[in-house]
Each structure stands twice: as C-alpha cells, then as structure tokens.
C-alpha positions as CSV (number, residue, x, y, z in Angstrom):
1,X,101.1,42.1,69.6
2,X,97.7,44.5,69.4
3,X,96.4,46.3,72.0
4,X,92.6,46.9,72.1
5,X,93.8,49.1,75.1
6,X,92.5,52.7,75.1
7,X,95.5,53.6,77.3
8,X,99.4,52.9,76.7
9,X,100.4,49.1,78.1
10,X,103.9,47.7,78.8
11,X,105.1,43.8,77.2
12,X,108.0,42.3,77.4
13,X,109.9,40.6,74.6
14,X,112.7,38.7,73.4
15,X,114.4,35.6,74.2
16,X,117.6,35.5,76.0
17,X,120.7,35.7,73.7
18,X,118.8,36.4,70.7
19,X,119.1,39.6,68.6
20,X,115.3,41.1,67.2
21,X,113.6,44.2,65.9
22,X,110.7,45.7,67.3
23,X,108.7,48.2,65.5
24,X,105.9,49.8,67.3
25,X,102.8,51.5,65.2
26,X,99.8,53.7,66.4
27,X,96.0,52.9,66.1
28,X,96.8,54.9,62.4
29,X,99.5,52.5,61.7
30,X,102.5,55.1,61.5
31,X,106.0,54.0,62.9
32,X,106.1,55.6,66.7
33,X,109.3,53.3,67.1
34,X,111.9,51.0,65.4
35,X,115.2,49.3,67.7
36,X,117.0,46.3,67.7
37,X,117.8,44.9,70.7
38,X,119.4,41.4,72.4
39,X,117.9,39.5,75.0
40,X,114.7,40.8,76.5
41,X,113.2,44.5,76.6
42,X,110.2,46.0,77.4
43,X,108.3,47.7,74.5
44,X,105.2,50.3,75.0
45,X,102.4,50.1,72.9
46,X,100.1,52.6,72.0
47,X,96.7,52.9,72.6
48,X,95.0,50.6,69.7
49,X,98.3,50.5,68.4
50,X,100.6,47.0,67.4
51,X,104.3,46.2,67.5
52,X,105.9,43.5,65.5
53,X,109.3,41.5,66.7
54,X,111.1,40.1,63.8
55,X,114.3,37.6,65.2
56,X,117.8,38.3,63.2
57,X,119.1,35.4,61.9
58,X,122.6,34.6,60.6
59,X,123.3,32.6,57.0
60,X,125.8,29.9,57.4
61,X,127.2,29.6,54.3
62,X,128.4,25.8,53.9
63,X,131.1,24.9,51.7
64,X,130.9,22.1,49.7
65,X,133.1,19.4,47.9
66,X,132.6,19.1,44.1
C-alpha cells in the first residue's frame, strides 16, 4: 500500500487465520515499523509513506518412497 496522503491514514490488513509481516516505511523509505501478526490489524501509514504485508507460509516436507 502507498499513501499519496499528506497526513497519516489507517488500513486494515490480513486475512483471517493467516500469519503476515507488515513493515511500514516513510516518504524517505526508512523502517517506522516491522510486526507479525495473525488475522487482521490495522496498520498506520505515514504521510507519503508505504507498508508491505508479506504472508508466512509453512513447507510441507513430503516423504517419498524410493
């Protein structure tokens, strides 16, 4: 998410159940925050600023007959 926003604005995220990362940047790009979270959460973004949500996922590792 960007905001073009010359004030701070309030988003929602997240999808029930799931576990994610959100990072939120300034308008310079620096780190203002960094949490993981499950289910949905409200994340702040800074004026001209951008957050990215990454979703966790789990390997399965399969075994297999040889």
């Amino acid at each position: 998410m960007h905001s073009t926003s010359a004030r701070s604005l309030w988003t929602t995220v997240g999808a029930a159940g799931e576990t994610a990362t959100v990072r939120s940047f300034d308008a310079a790009g620096r780190l203002v925050q960094s949490r993981t979270f499950t289910g949905i959460t409200t994340v702040v973004l800074q004026p001209g600023g951008f957050a990215v949500v990454t979703r966790e996922t789990s390997v399965r590792h399969l075994r297999t007959r040889e």
